[in-house]
C-alpha positions as CSV (number, residue, x, y, z in Angstrom):
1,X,0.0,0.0,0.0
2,X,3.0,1.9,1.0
3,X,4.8,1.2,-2.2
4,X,5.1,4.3,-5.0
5,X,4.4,3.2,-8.7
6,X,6.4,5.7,-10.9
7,X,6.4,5.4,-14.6
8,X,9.9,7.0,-16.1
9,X,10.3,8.7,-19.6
10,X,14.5,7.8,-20.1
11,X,14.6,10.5,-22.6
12,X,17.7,11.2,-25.1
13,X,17.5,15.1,-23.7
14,X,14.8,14.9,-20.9
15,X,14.0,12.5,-18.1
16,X,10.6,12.6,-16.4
17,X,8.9,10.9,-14.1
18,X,5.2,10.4,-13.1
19,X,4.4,9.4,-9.6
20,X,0.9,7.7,-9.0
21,X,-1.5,9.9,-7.4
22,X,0.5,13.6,-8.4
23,X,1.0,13.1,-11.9
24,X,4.6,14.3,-13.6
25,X,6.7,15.5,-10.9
26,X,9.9,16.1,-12.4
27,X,11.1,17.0,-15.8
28,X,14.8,17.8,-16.1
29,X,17.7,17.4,-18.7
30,X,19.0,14.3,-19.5
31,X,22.7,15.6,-18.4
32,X,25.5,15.1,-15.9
33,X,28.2,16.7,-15.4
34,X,31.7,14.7,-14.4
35,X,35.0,15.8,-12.2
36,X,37.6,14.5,-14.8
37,X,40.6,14.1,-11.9
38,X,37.9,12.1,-9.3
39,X,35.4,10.8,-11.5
40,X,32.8,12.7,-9.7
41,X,29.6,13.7,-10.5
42,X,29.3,17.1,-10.5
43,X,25.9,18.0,-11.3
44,X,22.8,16.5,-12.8
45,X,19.7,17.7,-14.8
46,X,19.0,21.1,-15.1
47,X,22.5,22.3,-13.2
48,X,24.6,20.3,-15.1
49,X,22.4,21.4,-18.7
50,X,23.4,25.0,-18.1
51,X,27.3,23.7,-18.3
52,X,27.1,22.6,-21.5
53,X,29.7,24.4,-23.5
54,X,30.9,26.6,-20.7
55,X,33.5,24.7,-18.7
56,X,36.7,23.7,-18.1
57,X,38.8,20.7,-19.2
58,X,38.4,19.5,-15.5
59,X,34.8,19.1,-16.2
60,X,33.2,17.0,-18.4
61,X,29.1,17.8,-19.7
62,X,28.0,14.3,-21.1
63,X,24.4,12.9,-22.0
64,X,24.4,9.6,-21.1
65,X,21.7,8.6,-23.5
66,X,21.9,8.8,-26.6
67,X,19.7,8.2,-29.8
68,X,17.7,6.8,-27.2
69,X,19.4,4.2,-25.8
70,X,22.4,4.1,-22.7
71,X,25.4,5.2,-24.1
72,X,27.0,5.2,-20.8
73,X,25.4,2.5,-18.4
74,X,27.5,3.6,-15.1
75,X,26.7,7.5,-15.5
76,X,22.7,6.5,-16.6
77,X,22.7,4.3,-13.4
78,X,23.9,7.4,-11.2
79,X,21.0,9.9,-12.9
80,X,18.2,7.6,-12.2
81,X,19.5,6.7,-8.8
82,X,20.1,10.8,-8.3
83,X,15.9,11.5,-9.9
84,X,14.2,8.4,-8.0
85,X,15.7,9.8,-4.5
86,X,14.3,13.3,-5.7
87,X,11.0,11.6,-6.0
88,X,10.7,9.1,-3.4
89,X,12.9,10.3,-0.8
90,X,16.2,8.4,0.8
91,X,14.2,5.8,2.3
92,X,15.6,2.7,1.4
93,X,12.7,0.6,2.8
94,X,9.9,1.2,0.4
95,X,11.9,0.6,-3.1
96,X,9.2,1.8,-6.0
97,X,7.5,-0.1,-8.8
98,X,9.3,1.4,-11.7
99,X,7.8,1.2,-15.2
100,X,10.5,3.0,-17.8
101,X,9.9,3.5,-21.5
102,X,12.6,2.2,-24.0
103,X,12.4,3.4,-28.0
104,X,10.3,0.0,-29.4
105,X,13.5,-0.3,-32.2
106,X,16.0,-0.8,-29.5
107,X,18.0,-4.6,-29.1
108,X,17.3,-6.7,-26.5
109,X,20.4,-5.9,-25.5
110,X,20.0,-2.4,-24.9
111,X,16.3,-2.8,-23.6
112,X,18.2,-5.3,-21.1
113,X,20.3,-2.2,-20.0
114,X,17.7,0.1,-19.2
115,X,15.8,-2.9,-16.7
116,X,19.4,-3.4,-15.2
117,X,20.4,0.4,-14.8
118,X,16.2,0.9,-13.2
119,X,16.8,-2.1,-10.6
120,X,20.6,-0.7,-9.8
121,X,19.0,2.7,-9.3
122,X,16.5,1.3,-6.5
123,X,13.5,0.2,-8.0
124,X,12.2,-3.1,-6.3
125,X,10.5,-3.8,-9.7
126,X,11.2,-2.5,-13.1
127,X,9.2,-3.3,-16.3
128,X,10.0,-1.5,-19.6
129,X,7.3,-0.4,-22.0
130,X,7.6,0.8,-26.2
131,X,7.5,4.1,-26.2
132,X,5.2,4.6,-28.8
133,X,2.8,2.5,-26.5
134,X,3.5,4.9,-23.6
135,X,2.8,8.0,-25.7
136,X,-0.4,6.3,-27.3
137,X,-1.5,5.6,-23.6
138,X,-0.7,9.3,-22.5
139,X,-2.2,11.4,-25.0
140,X,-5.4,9.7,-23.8
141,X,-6.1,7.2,-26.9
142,X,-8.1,4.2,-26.3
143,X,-5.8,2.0,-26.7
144,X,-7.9,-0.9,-25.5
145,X,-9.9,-1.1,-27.6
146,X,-9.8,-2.9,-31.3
147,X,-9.4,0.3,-33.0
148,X,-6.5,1.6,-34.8
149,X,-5.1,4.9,-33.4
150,X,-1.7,5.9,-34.7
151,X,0.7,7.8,-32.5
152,X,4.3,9.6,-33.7
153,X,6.4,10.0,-31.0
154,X,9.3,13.0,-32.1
155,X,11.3,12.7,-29.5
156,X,15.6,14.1,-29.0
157,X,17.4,11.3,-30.5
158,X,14.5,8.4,-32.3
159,X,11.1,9.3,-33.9
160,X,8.8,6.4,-33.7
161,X,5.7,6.1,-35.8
162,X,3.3,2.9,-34.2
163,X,-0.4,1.5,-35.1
164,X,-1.8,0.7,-31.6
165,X,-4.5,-1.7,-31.1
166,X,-5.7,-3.7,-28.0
167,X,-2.7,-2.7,-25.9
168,X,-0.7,-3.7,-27.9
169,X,1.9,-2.1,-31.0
170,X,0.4,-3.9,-34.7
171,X,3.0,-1.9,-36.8
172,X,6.3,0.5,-36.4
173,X,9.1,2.5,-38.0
174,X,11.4,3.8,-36.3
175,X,14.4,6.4,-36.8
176,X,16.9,7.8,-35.0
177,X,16.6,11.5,-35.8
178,X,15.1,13.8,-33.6
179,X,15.5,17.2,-31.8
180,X,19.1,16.4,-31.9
181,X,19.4,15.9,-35.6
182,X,17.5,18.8,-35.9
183,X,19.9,21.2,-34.1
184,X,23.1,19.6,-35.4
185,X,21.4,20.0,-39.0
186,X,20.6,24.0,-38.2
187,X,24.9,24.2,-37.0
188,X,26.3,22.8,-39.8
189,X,23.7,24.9,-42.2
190,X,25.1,28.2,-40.2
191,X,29.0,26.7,-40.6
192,X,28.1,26.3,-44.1
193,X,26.3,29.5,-45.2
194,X,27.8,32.0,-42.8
195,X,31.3,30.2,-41.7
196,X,30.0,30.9,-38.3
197,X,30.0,28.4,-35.5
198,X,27.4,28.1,-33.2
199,X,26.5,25.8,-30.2
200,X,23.9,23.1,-29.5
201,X,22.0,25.7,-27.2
202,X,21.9,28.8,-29.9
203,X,20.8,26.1,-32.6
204,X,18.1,25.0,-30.2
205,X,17.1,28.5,-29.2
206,X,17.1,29.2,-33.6
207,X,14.7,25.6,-33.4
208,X,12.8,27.0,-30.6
209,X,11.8,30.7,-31.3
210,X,11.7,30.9,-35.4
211,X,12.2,27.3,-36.9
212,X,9.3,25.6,-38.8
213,X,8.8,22.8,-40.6
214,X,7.2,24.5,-43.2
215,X,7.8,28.2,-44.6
216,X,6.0,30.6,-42.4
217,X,3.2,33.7,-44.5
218,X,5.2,36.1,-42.2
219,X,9.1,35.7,-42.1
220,X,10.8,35.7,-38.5
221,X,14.2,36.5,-37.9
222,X,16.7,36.5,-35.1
223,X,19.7,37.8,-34.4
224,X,22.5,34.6,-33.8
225,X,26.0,35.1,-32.1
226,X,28.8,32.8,-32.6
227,X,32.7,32.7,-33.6
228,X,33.9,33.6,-37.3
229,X,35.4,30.5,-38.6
230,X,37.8,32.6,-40.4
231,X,38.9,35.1,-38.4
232,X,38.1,33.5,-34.8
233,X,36.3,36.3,-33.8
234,X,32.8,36.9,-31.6
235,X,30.1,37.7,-34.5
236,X,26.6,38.5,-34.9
237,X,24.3,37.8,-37.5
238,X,20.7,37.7,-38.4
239,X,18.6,34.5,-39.6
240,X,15.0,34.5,-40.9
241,X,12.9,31.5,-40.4
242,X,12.8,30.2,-44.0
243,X,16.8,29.5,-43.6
244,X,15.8,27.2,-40.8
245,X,13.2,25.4,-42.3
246,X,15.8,24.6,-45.5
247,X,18.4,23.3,-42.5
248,X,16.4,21.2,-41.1
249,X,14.7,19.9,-44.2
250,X,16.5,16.3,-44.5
251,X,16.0,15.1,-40.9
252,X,12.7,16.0,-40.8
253,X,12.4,13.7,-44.3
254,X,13.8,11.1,-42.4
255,X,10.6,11.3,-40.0
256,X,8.0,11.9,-42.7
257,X,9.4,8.3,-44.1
258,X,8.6,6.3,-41.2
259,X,5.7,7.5,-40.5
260,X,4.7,6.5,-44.4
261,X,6.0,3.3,-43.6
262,X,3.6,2.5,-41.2
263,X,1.0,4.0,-42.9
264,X,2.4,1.1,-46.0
265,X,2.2,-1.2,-43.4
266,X,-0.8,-1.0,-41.8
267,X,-4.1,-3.4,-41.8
268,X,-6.9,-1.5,-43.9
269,X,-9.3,-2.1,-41.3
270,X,-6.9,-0.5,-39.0
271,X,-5.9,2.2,-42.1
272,X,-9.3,3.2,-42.4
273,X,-9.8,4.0,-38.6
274,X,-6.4,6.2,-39.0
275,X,-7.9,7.9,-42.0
276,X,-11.3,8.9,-39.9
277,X,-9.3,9.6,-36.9
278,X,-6.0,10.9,-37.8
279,X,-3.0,10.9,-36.2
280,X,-1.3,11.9,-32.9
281,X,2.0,13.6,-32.9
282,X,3.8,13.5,-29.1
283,X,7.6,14.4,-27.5
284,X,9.3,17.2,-27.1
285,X,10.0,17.9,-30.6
286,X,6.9,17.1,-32.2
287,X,6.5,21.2,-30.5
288,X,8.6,22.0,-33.7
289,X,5.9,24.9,-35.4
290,X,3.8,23.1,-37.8
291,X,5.4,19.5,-37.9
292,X,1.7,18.2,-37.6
293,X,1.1,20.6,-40.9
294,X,3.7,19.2,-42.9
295,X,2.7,15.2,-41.8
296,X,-1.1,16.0,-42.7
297,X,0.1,17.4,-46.0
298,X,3.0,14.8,-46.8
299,X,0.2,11.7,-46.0
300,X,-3.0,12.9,-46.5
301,X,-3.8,11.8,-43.0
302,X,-5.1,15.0,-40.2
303,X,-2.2,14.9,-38.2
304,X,-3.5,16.8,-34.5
305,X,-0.9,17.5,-31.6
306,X,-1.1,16.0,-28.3
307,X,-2.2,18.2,-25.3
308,X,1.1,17.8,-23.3
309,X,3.6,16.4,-26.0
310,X,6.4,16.4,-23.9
311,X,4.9,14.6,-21.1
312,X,3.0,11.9,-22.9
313,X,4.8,9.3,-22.8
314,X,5.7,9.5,-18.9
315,X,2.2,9.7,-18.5
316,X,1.7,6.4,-20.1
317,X,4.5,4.6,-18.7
318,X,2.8,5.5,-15.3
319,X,-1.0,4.5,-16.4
320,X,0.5,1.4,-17.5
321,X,2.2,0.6,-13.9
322,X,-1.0,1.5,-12.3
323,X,-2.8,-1.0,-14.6
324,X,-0.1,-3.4,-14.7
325,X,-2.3,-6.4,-14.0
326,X,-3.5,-5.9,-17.6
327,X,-0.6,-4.2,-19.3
328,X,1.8,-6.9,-18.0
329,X,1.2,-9.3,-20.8
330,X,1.8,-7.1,-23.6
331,X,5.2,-5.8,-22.3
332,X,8.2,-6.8,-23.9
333,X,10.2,-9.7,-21.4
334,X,13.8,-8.8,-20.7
């Protein structure tokens, strides 16, 4: 009774969790920061996010997840240990019922290190669940039922397209481009156009505040500073919206495909419930300014976005630990 169910959203740039009863309680970057000379964490979240770019040799900023999946186990370990005490206290005694989401593309392998790094953390229990599943669940879809309601899941480093039907995933594509294709696409474009280099956190800002993923009626600009790849100088410079929406034109290709491929894919009894129903687009980057514009108009199937985006998919990972009586034969073993 004592026991708290969380449901964890192990995010290439965010993590967030979802505590039963209050609902997502923490959101914070998917970042730690690292004492080179004692291999000590210096930070995590959003402490260690404002680092990034701005320290020292003695410190290393690292993401420990990447394209979705652990890149470094023993730093991923530490940041879920580090969020779970956040949330639950330092009571060792009442260990949570962990459910964490895991890109549905990943290897067994690396779905076997995100179970191992949840249990090491401190949860007594650990399932893991598809995202796409988890993002189906929390925009509110009926995913119980035997209708077909398609979810695309834009998240930092994977998009996921998924048919979901009876609790279960019927079709998929997955890629692994995301927000973080996105911004690394909008840097080189700047390197290239302007010889100007720019960080992950102006090309986000540039993503953020004027990019589209279609070309806006009324052009937006903003001013960027960076260092002149020439003369190694500080630099200003001023970019319109429509420059962004040509850098960021092939990843966001790459998404428009895999969601056509599960359209290809798809059952026509399922297909025609998609058609009448259309689409929902989640995660943090599905945000980007008419995404759900440009996947209406590249598949001829209404493409709506999901009320929180962001937090879907924790919000579904912690449904299904409440309901994990049901859910618990449609997860994937480990």
């Amino acid at each position: 009774m004592f026991e708290k169910q969380i449901g964890i959203d192990l995010g290439t740039v965010n993590v967030l969790v979802y505590v039963r009863g209050k609902g997502v309680v923490l959101q914070e970057p998917s970042v730690v920061a690292i004492s080179v000379r004692d291999n000590k964490i210096v930070a995590v979240g959003a402490d260690a996010a404002e680092m990034i770019g701005r320290v020292p040799d003695s410190i290393e900023v690292t993401r420990p997840v990447r394209d979705g999946v652990i890149a470094d186990y023993v730093v991923t370990e530490a940041m879920l240990r580090h969020f779970i005490r956040r949330v639950i206290g330092r009571n060792p005694m009442l260990r949570p019922q962990v459910m964490m989401s895991s890109p549905k593309g990943v290897t067994s392998v690396e779905r076997r290190a995100v179970y191992d790094a949840a249990i090491q953390a401190g949860a007594k229990e650990a399932y893991l669940i598809p995202e796409p599943l988890a993002a189906a669940y929390g925009a509110g879809l009926p995913i119980n039922t035997p209708t077909g309601n398609m979810v695309v899941d834009v998240g930092g480093g994977t998009s996921e397209a998924a048919v979901v039907s009876m609790n279960d995933i019927v079709v998929w594509s997955s890629v692994r481009v995301g927000g973080n294709r996105i911004d690394q696409s909008i840097i080189a474009y700047v390197r290239k156009k302007y010889s100007l280099i720019i960080g992950e956190q102006t090309a986000e800002e540039l993503k953020i505040q004027i990019g589209s993923a279609v070309p806006l009626d009324d052009i937006l600009t903003m001013e960027v500073r960076g260092r002149d790849q020439v003369t190694g100088l500080p630099k200003t410079i001023s970019i319109t919206s429509d420059e962004v929406t040509d850098a960021i034109a092939d990843p966001l290709s790459a998404i428009v495909g895999a969601v056509r491929q599960t359209l290809e894919k798809t059952p026509p009894e399922l297909a025609s419930d998609i058609i009448d129903r259309g689409m929902i687009l989640t995660g943090g980057s599905g945000q980007l300014r008419n995404l759900d514009d440009l996947l209406t108009r590249e598949t001829g199937v209404p493409c709506f976005l999901a009320e929180n985006p962001i937090a879907c998919v924790a919000i579904g990972a912690g449904r299904a630990m409440e309901n994990i009586e049901v859910m618990r034969r449609f997860l994937p073993q480990v």
